[in-house]
C-alpha positions as CSV (number, residue, x, y, z in Angstrom):
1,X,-29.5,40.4,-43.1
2,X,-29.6,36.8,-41.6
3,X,-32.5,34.9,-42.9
4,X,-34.7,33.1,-40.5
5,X,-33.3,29.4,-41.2
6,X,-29.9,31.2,-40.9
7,X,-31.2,31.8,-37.6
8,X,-32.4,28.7,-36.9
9,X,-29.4,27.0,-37.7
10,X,-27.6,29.4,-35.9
11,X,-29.2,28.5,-32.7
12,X,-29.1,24.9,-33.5
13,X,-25.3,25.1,-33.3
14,X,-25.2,26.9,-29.8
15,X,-27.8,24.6,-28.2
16,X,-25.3,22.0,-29.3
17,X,-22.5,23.0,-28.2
18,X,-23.8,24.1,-24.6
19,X,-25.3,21.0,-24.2
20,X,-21.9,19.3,-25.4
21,X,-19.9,22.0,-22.2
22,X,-22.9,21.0,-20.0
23,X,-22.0,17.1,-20.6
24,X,-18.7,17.7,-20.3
25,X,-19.3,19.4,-17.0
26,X,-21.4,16.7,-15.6
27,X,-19.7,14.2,-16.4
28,X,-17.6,12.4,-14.1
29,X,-14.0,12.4,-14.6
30,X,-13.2,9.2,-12.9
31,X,-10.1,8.0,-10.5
32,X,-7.1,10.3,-10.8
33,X,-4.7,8.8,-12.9
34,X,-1.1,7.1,-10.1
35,X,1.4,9.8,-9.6
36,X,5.0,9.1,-9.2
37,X,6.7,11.2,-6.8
38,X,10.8,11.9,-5.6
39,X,10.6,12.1,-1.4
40,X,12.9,13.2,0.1
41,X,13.9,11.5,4.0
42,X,14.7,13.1,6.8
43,X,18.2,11.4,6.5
44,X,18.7,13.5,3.0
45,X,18.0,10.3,0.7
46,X,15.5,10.6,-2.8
47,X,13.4,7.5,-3.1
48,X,10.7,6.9,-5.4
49,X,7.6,6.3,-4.9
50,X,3.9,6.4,-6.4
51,X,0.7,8.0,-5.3
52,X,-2.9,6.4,-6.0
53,X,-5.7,8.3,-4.6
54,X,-9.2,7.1,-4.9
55,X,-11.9,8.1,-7.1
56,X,-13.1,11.7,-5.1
57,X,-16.4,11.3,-6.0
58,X,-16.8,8.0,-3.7
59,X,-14.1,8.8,-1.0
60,X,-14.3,9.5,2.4
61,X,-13.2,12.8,3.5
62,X,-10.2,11.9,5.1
63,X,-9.8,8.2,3.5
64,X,-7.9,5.3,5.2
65,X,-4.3,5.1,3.6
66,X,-2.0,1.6,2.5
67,X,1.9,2.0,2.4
68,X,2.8,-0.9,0.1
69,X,6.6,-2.4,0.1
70,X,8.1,-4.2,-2.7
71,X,10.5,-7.1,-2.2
72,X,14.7,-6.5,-2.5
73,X,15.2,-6.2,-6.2
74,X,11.8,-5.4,-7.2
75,X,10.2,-1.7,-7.6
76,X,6.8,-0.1,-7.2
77,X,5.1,-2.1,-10.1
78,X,4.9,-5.2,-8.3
79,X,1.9,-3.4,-6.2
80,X,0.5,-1.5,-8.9
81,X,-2.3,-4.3,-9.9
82,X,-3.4,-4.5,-5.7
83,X,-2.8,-0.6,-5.5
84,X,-5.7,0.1,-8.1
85,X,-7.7,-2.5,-6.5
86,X,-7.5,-0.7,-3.1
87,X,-7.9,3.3,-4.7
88,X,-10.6,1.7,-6.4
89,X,-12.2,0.7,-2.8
90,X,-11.6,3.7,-1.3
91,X,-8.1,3.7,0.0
92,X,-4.8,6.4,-0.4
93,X,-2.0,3.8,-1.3
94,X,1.4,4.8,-1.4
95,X,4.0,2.5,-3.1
96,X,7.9,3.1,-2.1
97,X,10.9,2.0,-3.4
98,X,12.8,1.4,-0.4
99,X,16.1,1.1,0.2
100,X,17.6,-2.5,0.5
101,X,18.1,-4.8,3.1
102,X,22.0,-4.5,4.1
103,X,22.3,-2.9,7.2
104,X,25.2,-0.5,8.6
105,X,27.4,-2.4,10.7
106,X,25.6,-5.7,11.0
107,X,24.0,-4.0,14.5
108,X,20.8,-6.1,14.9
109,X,23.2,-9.1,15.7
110,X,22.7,-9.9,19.4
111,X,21.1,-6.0,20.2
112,X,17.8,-6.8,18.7
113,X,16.3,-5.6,16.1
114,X,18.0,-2.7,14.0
115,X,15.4,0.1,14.6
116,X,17.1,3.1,13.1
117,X,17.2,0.8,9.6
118,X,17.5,3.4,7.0
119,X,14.2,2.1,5.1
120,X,12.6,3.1,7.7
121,X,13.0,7.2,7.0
122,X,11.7,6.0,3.3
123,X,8.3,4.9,4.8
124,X,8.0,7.7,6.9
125,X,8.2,10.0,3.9
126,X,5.7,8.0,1.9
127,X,3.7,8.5,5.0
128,X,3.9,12.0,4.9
129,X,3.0,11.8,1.4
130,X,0.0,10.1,2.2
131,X,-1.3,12.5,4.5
132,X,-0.3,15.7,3.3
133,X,-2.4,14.1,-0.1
134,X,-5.2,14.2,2.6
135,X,-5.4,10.8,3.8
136,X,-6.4,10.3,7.6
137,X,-3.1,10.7,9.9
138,X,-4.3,7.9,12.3
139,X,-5.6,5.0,9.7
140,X,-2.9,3.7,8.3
141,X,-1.7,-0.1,7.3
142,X,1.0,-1.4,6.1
143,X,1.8,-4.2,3.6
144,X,4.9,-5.7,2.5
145,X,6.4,-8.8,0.2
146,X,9.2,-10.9,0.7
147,X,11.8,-8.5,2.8
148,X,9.4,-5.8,3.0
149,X,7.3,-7.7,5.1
150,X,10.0,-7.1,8.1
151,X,10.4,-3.1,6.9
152,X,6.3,-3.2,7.4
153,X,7.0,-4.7,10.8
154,X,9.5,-2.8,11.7
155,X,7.9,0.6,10.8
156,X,4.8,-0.9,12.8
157,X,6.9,-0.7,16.1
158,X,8.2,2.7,15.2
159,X,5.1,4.9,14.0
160,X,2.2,4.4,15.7
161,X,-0.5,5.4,13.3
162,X,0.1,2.0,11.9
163,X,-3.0,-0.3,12.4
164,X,-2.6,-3.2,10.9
165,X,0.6,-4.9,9.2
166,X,0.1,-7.3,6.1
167,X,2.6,-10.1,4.4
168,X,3.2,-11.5,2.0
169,X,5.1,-14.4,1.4
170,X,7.6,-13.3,4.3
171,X,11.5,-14.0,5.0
172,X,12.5,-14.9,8.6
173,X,16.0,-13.6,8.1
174,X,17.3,-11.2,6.1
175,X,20.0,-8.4,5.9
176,X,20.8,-8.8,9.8
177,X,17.1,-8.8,10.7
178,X,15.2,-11.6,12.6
179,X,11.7,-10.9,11.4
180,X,10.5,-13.4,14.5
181,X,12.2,-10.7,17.0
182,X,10.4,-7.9,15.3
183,X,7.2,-9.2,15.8
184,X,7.7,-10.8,18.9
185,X,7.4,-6.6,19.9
186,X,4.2,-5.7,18.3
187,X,1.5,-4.4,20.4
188,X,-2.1,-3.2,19.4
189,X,-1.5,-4.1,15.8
190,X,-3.0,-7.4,14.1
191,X,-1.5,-9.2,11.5
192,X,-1.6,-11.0,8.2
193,X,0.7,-13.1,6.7
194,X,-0.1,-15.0,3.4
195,X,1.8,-16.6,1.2
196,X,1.4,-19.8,-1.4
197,X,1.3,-23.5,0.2
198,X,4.0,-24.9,-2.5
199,X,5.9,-21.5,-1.2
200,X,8.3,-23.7,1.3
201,X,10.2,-20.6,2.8
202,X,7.3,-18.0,2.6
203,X,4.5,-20.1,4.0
204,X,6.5,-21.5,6.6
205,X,7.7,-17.9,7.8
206,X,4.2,-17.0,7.8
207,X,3.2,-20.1,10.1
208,X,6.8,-19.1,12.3
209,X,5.7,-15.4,12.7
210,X,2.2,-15.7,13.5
211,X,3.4,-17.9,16.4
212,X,5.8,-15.8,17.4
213,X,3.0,-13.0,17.5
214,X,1.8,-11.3,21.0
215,X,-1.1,-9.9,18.9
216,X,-4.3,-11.2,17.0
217,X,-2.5,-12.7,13.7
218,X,-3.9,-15.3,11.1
219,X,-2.0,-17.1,8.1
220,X,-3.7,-17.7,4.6
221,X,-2.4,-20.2,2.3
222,X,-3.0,-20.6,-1.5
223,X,-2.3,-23.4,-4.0
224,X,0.5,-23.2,-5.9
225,X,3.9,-21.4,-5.7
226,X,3.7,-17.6,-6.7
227,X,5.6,-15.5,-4.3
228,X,5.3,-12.0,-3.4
229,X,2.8,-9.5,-4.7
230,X,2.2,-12.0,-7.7
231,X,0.9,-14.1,-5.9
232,X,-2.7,-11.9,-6.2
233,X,-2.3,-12.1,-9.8
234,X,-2.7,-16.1,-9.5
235,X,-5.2,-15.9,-7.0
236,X,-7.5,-12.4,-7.3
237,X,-9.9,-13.6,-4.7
238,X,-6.9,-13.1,-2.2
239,X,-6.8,-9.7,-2.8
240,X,-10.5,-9.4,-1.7
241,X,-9.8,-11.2,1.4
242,X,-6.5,-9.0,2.3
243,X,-9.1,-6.3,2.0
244,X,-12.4,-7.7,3.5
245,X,-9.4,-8.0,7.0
246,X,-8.5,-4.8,6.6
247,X,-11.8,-3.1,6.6
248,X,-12.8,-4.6,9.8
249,X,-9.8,-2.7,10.7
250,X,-9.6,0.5,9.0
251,X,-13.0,1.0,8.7
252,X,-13.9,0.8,11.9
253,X,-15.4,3.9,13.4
């Protein structure tokens, strides 16, 4: 027969351990952790690419999304720092590995800019991604470094979900594309092109392709020389500004 302290400590040990379930229950479990995924474009190409959703206790229902485009040579991890930053705020980010700059047969010589550029189908996919992980269909900007400033331009003209295109440290020319041209075409889509003041190529792209833009466009310039996506590691309050623009955008009901 169970003694009465038996008892007692009997019922000790369950009040413990269903208040230890009901504080594991309650509490919260945080942002999920960046998924990696393999997409597959509607030209039969795999491309990687990575998934950061935002925490779901703070997020919207159907939450603004960021497609993020490394440089040539460089993968997801460049964005990985400025990814969390935007989850953390409330944004779906997608980073994708797109293919390179060569394009097939030279064609955006003198016909304009190469539209059907195969990086293109990559984006679309990580778009998809983006809003088959529940992220709203029409919110959607794009950012891209170096190169992939002229893919985020280029998808711009092609998709129009897109609501605002970001750069950083851009390239005027590269691969057979004339990043001037491409924006020269934009239409209901502001842009932001930022690079480092030391940066001679990237900042003076910058300053060449908001001129060349038909739409609302500003430049920011930072000291020093740190190009691409690095260039937030040097100067963190640039990420807050890339984002304070892009909710008066995004946000916007």
């Amino acid at each position: 027969m169970a003694t009465p302290a038996l008892l007692r400590r009997l019922g000790a040990v369950v009040l413990c351990l269903a208040l230890a379930g009901l504080h594991a229950a309650c509490s919260p479990a945080g942002p999920p952790k960046p998924a990696p995924l393999t997409l597959r474009t509607a030209d039969g190409a795999a491309v990687t690419a990575v998934l950061h959703a935002p925490d779901p206790r703070a997020a919207r229902e159907r939450p603004p999304s960021l497609l993020l485009v490394p440089g040539p040579g460089r993968d997801h991890g460049v964005w990985e720092g400025f990814a969390a930053a935007a989850a953390a705020r409330g944004y779906l980010c997608a980073v994708v590995d797109p293919r390179g700059p060569g394009v097939p047969d030279r064609a955006a010589g003198k016909g304009g800019p190469e539209r059907g550029h195969p990086a293109l189908a990559d984006l679309a996919a990580a778009r998809e991604a983006l809003v088959a992980a529940g992220a709203d269909p029409e919110n959607l900007a794009v950012a891209g470094e170096e190169f992939g400033t002229t893919l985020a331009l280029l998808y711009a003209l092609a998709e129009p979900a897109v609501q605002a295109v970001v750069g950083v440290s851009p390239v005027l020319e590269m691969g057979g594309l004339d990043a001037e041209r491409v924006v020269r075409d934009l239409k209901d889509c502001p842009a932001l092109f930022v690079a480092a003041e030391n940066d001679g190529l990237g900042a003076a792209a910058a300053r060449a392709l908001k001129a060349a833009a038909p739409v609302f466009s500003e430049v920011r310039l930072y000291r020093g020389t740190a190009s691409g996506a690095d260039l937030f590691a040097a100067h963190p309050q640039a990420m807050g500004e890339v984002f304070t623009w892009l909710e008066g955008i995004l946000h916007a009901d």
